[in-house]
C-alpha positions, -999 to +999 in steps of 0.1 A: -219+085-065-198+109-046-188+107-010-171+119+017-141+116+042-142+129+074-122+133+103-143+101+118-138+080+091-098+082+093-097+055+117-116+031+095-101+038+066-065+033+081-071+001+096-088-015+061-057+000+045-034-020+071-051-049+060-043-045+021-011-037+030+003-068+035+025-057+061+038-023+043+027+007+028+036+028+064+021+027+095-015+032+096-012+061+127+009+077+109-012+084+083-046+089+105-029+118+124-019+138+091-053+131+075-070+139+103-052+168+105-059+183+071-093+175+071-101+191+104-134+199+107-140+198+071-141+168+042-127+147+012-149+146-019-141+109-029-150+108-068-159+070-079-134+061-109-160+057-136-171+092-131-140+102-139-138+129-170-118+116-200-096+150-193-089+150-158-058+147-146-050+124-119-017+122-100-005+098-071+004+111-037+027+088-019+054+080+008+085+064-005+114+045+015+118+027+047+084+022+068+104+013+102+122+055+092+088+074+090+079+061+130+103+082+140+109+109+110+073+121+106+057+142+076+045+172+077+013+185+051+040+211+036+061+180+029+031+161+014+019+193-011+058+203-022+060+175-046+025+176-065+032+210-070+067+206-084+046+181-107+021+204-117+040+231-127+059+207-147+033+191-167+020+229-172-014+223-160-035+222-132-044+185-111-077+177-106-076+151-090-053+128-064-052+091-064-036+065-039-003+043-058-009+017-031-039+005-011-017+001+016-011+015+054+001+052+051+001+055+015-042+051+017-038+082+041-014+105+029-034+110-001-064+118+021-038+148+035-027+161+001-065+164-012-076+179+019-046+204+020-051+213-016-089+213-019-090+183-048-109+154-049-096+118-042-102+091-065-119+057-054-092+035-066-057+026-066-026+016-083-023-021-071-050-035-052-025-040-021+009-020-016+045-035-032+078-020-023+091-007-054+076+024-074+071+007-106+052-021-097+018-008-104-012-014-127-004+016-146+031+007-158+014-023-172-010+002-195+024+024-202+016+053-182+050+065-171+057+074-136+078+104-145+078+134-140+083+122-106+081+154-081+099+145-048+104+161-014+117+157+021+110+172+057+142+199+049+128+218+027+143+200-002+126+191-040+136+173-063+116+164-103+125+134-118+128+130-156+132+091-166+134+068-194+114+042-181+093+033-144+123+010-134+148+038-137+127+064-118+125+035-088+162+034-089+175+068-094+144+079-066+155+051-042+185+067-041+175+103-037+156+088-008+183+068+011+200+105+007+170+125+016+167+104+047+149+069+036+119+085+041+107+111+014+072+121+004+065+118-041+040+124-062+040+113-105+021+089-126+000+121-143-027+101-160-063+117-176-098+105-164-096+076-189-063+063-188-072+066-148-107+044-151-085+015-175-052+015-152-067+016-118-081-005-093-118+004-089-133+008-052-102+008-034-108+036-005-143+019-007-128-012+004-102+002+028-134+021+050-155-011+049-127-033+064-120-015+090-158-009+103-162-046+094-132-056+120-147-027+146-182-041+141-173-081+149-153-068+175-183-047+186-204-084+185-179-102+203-176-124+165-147-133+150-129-100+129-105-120+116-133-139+099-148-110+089-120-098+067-114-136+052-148-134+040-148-098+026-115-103+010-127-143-001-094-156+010-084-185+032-067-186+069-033-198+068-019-200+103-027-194+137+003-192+167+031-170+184+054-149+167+087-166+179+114-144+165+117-113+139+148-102+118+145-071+105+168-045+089+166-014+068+187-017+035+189+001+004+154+022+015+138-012+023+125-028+054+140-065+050+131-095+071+115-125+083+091-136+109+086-172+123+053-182+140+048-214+161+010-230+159-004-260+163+005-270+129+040-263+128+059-232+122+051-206+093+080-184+077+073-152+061+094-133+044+090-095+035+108-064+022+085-039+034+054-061+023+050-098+027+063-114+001+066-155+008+044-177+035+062-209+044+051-238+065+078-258+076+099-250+044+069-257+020+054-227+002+020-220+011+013-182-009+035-164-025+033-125-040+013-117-057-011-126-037-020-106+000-003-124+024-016-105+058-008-107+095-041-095+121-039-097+160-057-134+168-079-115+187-089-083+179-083-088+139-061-056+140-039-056+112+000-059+123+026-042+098+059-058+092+077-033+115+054-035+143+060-076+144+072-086+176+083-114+198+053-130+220+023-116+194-004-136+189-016-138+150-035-152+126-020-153+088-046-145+063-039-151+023-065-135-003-064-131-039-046-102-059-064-082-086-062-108-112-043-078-131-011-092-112-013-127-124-008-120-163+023-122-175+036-086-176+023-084-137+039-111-123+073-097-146+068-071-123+061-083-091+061-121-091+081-143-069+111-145-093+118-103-093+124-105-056+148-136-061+125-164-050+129-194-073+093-206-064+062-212-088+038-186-085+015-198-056-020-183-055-039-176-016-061-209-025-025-229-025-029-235-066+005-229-083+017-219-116+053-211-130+066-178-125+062-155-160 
């Protein structure tokens, strides 16, 4: 069945997309403040994916570059709307529908914006499950749904469309349009209808994103354990408990690249992101590695911490859980397994089970 998204149920929904983020996808309050914004006093019809028509056609809404850029370079809804409708005029027919690429920080909210600002419905679902730094890696490029035309637009007024031969070369030739355009820039592609939508997706996604958070505000709420709360939701594991000790962080090429090293009782842990965490180490031995969420919450409080809100003295708890299993095939972990990113590490699931890297 249908339902809604209000004003009230921002907050929630961009906290449970922290969590899937795995560090990226944008910062959550971001996000919250240009949904809530849109939506006013009004709401987001959220259309579960297997109601989907097979004619509908669905686009992604999305932010694209540098997360530590949009804190201080912030969207605007005209911004948000310029590149969907540079898409739809494109494809020569109306959009019925927007969809989130990512389950992930901003990019759970910014849709939210864009469907309230243009009076569509939002689909329940996603392109990943989690959020991954680079355009292409998503379910749908696995089903050969193309991200291009690729409609993209900054906070000067400018728009660009984006004609490609492949998903790779619209990630490169957009990364660069967005390190221009500021390392920030707001995009919208991936036209799909109501079926391929329901096979390409990931089902229950803003679902999941709303649930988390009131699950972490309700424990809280109990005085039990939030972070607990999201390990059992998710069915993943804690990994590490301690101090973060030291952060290195720098924006390159449109990416936020780094590492963070936190001292616990059992030793220290490494993890290693660009924009999203990509590798947890303890004590140089690999514990998860992508494609699998590897997620950093507050020890106390369970609020999820992204990878450029990190800092010296924070006290965290490391969380794995398990990917859609979408990612572990051979084509998904092509796309996003430990080898793309340069890692030469077996595939290591949440549960500390490896395989070797497709």
């Amino acid at each position: 069945m249908t339902w809604q998204i209000t004003a009230d149920s921002i907050r929630d929904l961009a906290r449970g997309a922290a969590v899937l983020g795995t560090g990226g996808g944008g910062d959550p309050y971001i996000g919250a403040l240009l949904a809530r914004q849109a939506i006013g006093d009004g709401a987001v019809e959220v259309v579960p994916l297997g109601e989907l028509s097979d004619d509908a056609c669905v686009v992604t809404a999305a932010m694209m570059g540098a997360p530590t850029v949009m804190v201080e370079k912030l969207p605007s809804l005209d911004e948000v709307v310029a590149p969907i409708r540079a898409l739809e005029a494109s494809l020569g027919r109306p959009v019925t529908h927007i969809a989130c690429a990512e389950a992930g920080g901003v990019n759970s909210t910014i849709p939210v914006a864009a469907a309230a600002a243009l009076g569509l419905p939002l689909v329940d679902g996603d392109g990943m499950g989690r959020a991954f730094p680079e355009l292409q890696m998503v379910l749908p490029t696995l089903y050969g749904i193309t991200a291009s035309p690729l409609g993209i637009a900054d906070e000067k007024g400018n728009t660009a469309l984006l004609e490609t031969v492949d998903n790779h070369w619209t990630e490169r030739i957009a990364r660069v349009a967005a390190v221009e355009m500021g390392c920030s820039v707001m995009i919208s592609g991936f036209a799909m209808t109501g079926a391929q939508a329901r096979e390409a997706l990931v089902d229950g996604s803003l679902s999941l994103c709303v649930e988390l958070g009131a699950r972490i505000a309700e424990a809280r709420a109990r005085n039990a354990d939030p972070v607990e709360a999201v390990v059992s939701r998710l069915g993943g594991r804690e990994l590490f408990a301690g101090k973060v000790v030291d952060v290195a962080r720098a924006t390159t090429a449109g990416f936020a690249r780094g590492s963070a090293r936190i001292d616990g009782e059992l030793g220290r842990i490494e993890l290693s992101f660009q924009n999203e965490h990509l590798v947890a180490r303890l004590d140089g031995r690999v514990l998860v590695t992508t494609p699998d969420l590897i997620i950093v919450l507050e020890h106390d409080t369970g609020e999820p911490i992204t990878t450029e809100g990190l800092r010296y003295g924070q006290r965290v708890r490391v969380v794995a859980a398990p990917a859609d299993e979408r990612w572990h095939s051979p084509g998904g972990l092509r796309l996003a397994g430990p080898a793309y990113f340069g890692y030469d590490y077996a595939t290591t699931r949440y549960d500390g089970t490896t395989r070797e890297t497709a």
